[in-house]
VOPAGU-2260 file (C-alpha; in pm, 1 decimal, decimal comma):
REM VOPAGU-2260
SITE   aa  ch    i         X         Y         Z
SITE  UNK   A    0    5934,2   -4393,7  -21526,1
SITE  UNK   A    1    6171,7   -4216,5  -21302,2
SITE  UNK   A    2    5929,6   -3996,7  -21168,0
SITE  UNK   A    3    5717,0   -4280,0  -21096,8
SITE  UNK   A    4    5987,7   -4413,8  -20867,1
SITE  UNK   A    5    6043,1   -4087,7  -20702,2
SITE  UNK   A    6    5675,1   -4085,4  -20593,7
SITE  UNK   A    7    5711,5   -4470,6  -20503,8
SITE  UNK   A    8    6017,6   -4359,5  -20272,4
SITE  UNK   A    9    5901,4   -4071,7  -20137,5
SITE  UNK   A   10    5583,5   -4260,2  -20055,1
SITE  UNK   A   11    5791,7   -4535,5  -19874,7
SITE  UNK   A   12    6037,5   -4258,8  -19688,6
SITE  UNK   A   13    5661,3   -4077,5  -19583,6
SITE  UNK   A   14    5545,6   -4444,4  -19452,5
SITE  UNK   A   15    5849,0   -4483,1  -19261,8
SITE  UNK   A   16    5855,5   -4110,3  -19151,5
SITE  UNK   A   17    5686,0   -4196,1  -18760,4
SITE  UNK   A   18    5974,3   -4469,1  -18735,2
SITE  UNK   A   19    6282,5   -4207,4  -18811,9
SITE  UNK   A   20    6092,0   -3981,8  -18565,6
SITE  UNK   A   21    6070,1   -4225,3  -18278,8
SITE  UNK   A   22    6427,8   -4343,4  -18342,4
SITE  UNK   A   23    6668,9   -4070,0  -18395,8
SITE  UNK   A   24    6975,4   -4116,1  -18536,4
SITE  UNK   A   25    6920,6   -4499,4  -18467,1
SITE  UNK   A   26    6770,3   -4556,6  -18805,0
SITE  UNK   A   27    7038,6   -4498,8  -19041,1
SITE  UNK   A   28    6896,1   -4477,4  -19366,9
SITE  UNK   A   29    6472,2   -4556,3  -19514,3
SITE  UNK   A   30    6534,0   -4634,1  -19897,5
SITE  UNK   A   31    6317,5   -4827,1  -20178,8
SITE  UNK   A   32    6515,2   -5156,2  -20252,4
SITE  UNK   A   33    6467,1   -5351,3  -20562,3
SITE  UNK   A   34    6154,4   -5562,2  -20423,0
SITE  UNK   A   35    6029,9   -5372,0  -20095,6
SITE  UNK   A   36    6135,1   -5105,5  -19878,3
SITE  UNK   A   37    6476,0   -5112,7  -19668,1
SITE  UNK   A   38    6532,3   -4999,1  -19351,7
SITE  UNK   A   39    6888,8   -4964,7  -19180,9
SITE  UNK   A   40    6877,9   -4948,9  -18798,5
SITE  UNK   A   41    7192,2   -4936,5  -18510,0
SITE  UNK   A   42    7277,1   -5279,1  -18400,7
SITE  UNK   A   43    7234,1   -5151,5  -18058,0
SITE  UNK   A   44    6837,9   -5044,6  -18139,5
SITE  UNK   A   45    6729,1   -5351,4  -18332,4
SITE  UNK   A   46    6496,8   -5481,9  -18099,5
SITE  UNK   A   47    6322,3   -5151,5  -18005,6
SITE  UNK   A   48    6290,7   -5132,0  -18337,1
SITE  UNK   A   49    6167,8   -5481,8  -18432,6
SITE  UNK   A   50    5919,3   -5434,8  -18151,1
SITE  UNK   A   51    5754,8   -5118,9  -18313,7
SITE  UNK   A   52    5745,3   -5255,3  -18633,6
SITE  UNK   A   53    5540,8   -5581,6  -18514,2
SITE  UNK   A   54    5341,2   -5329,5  -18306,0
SITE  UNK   A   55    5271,9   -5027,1  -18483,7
SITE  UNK   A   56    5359,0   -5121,5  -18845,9
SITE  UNK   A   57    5187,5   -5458,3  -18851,9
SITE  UNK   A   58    5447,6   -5672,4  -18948,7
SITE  UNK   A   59    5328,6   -5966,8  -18738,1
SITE  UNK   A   60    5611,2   -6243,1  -18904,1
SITE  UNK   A   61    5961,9   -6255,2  -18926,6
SITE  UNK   A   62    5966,7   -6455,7  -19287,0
SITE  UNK   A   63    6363,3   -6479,9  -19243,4
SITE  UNK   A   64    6691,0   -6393,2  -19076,0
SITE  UNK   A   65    7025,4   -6413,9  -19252,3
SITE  UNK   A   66    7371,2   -6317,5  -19218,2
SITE  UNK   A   67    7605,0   -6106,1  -19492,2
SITE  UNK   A   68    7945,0   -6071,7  -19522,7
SITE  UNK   A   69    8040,4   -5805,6  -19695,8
SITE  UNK   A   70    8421,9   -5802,2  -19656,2
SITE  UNK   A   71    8472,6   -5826,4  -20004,2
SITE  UNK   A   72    8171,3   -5665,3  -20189,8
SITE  UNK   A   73    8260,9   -5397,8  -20434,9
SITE  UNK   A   74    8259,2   -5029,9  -20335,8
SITE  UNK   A   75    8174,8   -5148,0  -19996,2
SITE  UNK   A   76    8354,3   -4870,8  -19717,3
SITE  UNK   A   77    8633,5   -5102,9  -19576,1
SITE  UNK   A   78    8549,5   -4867,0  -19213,2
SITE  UNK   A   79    8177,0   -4988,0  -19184,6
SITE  UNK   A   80    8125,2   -5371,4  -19019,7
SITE  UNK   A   81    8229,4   -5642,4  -19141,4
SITE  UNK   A   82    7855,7   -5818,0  -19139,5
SITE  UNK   A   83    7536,7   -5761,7  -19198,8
SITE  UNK   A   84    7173,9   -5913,9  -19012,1
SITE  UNK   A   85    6874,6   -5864,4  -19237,4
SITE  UNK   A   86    6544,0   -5935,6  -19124,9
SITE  UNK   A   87    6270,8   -5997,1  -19323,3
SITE  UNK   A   88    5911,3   -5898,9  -19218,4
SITE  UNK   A   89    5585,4   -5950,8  -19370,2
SITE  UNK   A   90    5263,3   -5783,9  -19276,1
SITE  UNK   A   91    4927,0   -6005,4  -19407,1
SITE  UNK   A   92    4714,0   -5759,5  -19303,8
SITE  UNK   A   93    4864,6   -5461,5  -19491,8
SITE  UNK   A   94    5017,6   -5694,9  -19773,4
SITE  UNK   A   95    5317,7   -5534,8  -19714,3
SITE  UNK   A   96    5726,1   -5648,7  -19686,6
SITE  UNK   A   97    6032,0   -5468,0  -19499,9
SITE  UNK   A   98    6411,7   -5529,0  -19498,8
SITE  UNK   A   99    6581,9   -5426,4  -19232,0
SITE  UNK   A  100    6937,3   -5462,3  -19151,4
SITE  UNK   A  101    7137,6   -5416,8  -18888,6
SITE  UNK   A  102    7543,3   -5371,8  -18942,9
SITE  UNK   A  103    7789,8   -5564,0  -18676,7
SITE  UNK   A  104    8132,8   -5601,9  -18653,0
SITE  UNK   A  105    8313,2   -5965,9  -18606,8
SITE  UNK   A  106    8278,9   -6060,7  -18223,2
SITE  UNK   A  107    8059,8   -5771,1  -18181,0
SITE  UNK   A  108    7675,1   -5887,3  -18018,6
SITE  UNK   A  109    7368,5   -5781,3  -18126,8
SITE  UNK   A  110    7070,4   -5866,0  -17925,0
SITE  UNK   A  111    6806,9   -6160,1  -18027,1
SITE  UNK   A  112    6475,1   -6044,1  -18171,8
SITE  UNK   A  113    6348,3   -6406,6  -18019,4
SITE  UNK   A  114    6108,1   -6194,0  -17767,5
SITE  UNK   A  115    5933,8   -6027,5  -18081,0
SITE  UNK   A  116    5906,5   -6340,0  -18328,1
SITE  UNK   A  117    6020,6   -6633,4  -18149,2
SITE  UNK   A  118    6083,9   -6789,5  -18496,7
SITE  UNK   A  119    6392,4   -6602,9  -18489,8
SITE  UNK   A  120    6518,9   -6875,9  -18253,3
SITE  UNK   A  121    6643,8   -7063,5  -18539,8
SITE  UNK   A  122    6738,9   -6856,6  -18765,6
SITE  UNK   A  123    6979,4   -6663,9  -18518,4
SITE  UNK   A  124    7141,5   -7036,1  -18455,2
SITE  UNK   A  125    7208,3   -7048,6  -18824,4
SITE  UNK   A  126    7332,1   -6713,8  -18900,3
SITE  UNK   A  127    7569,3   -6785,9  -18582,6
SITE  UNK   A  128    7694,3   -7149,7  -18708,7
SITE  UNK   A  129    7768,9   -6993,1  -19093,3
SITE  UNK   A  130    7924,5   -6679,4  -19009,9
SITE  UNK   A  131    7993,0   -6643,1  -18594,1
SITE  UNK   A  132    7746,8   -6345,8  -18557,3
SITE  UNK   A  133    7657,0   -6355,9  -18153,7
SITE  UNK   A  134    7323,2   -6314,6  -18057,0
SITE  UNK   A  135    7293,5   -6157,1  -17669,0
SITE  UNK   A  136    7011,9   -6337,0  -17483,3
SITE  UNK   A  137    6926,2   -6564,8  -17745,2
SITE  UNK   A  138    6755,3   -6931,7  -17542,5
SITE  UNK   A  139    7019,9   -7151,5  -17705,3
SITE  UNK   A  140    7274,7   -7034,8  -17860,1
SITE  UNK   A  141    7476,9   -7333,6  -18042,1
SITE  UNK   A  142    7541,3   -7487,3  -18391,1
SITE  UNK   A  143    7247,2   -7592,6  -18587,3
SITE  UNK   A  144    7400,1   -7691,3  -18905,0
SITE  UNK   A  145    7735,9   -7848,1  -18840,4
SITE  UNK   A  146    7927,2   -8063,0  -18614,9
SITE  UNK   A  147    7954,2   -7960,7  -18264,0
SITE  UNK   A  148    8331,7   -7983,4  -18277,9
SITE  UNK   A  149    8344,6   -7816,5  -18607,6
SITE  UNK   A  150    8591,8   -7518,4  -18618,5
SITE  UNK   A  151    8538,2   -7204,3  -18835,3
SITE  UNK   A  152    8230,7   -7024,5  -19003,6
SITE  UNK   A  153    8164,4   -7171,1  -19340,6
SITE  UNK   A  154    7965,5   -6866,7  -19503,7
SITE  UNK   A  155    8269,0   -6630,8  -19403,0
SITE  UNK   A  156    8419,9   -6485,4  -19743,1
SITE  UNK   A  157    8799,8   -6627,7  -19626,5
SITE  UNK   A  158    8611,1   -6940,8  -19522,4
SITE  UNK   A  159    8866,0   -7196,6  -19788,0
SITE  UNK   A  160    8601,3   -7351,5  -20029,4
SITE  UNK   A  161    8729,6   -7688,9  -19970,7
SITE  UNK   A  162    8756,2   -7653,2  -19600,4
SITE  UNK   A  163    9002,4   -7718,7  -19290,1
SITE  UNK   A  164    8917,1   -8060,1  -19242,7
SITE  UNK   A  165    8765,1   -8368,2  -19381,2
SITE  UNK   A  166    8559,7   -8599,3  -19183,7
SITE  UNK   A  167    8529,3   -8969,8  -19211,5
SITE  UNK   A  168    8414,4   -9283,9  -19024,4
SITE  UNK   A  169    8723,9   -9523,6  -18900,7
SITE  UNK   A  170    8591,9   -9906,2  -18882,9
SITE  UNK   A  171    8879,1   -9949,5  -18635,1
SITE  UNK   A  172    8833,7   -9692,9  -18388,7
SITE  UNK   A  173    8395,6   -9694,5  -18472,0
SITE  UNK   A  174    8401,6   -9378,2  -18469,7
SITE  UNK   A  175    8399,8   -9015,8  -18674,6
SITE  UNK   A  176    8715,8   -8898,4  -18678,2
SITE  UNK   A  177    8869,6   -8572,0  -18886,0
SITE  UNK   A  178    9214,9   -8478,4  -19045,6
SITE  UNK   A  179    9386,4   -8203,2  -19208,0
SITE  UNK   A  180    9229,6   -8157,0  -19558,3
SITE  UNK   A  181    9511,9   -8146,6  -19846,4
SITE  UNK   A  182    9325,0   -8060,4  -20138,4
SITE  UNK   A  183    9375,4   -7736,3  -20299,1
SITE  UNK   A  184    9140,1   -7458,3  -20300,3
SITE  UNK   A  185    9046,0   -7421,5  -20671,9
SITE  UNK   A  186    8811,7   -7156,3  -20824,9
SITE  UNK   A  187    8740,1   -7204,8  -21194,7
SITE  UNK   A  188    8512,9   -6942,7  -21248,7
SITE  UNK   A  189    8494,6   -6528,2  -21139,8
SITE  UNK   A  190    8309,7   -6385,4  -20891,8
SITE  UNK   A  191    8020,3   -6110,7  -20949,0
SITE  UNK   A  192    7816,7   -5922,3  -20813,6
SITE  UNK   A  193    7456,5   -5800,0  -20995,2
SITE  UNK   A  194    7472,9   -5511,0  -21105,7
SITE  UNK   A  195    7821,2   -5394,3  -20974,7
SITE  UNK   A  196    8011,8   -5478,8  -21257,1
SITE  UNK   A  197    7788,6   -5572,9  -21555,5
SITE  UNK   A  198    7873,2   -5179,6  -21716,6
């Protein structure tokens, strides 16, 4: 079994082989994750990148674009950035799937992938309303998900569960209006993490 999933790895480091070759030192690291192949790039690179993968590689669809903060995952370097952008791709023609990820720091921009898939339009708007990650020359960059006035990123790991503020309609004023939030920030059950600390 495990040198079945050598092979499988070295096949998918041999696949990605052209891409390191192109890129430099701006792919980071071409690994075998649990359901398809991963590929780490430099923030600064993603879109050459992206582009050469929808070019070359055939992955003509972005199926998804998310945001990850990893401030308080186990084991994870408290050095590297703060968040995580992973793409997903999907080739039809080659049946095939790639994760790549790009690693940014809070306030730091990375640039839209909107010219390669402009589905990413969307996407970018909601990983920028949950967690604040700026995307540089995206069309319209602004909440999707909350309230224009809304302050804070609700995905963020010191986002309070519960919230800065609640909102509520006043019949005398007809109109939304929001005040400090006093309840307290309870968390009945642990946090984990697959595989991290299950032994």
């Amino acid at each position: 079994m495990t040198e079945e999933l050598t092979q499988k790895t070295d096949g998918i480091v041999t696949e990605f082989a052209e891409l390191q070759t192109q890129f430099g030192d701006a792919i980071i690291e071409v690994s075998q994750g649990l359901d398809c192949p991963l590929v780490v790039v430099q923030a600064a690179n993603i879109v050459e990148v992206c582009h050469v993968l929808k070019s070359q590689f055939g992955f003509e669809e972005m199926m998804d674009l998310c945001g990850v903060d990893m401030s308080e995952y186990p084991d994870y370097p408290q050095d590297a950035p703060r968040f995580e952008v992973v793409y997903h791709l999907l080739s039809i023609q080659h049946n095939k799937r790639v994760r790549v990820k790009a690693r940014v720091e809070d306030r730091e921009m990375i640039d839209s992938v909107t010219e390669v898939w402009a589905t990413a339009n969307w996407y970018e708007r909601e990983a920028f309303d949950m967690y604040g990650i700026v995307f540089n020359h995206h069309p319209d960059l602004r909440r999707i998900l909350t309230d224009y006035g809304f302050e804070g990123f609700p995905l963020r790991k010191d986002f309070p569960l519960v919230g800065h503020a609640e909102m509520f309609f006043d019949d005398a004023q007809w109109r939304c209006v929001y005040k400090p939030n006093k309840l307290e920030n309870r968390v009945l059950i642990q946090k984990t993490w697959p595989g991290a600390d299950r032994g």
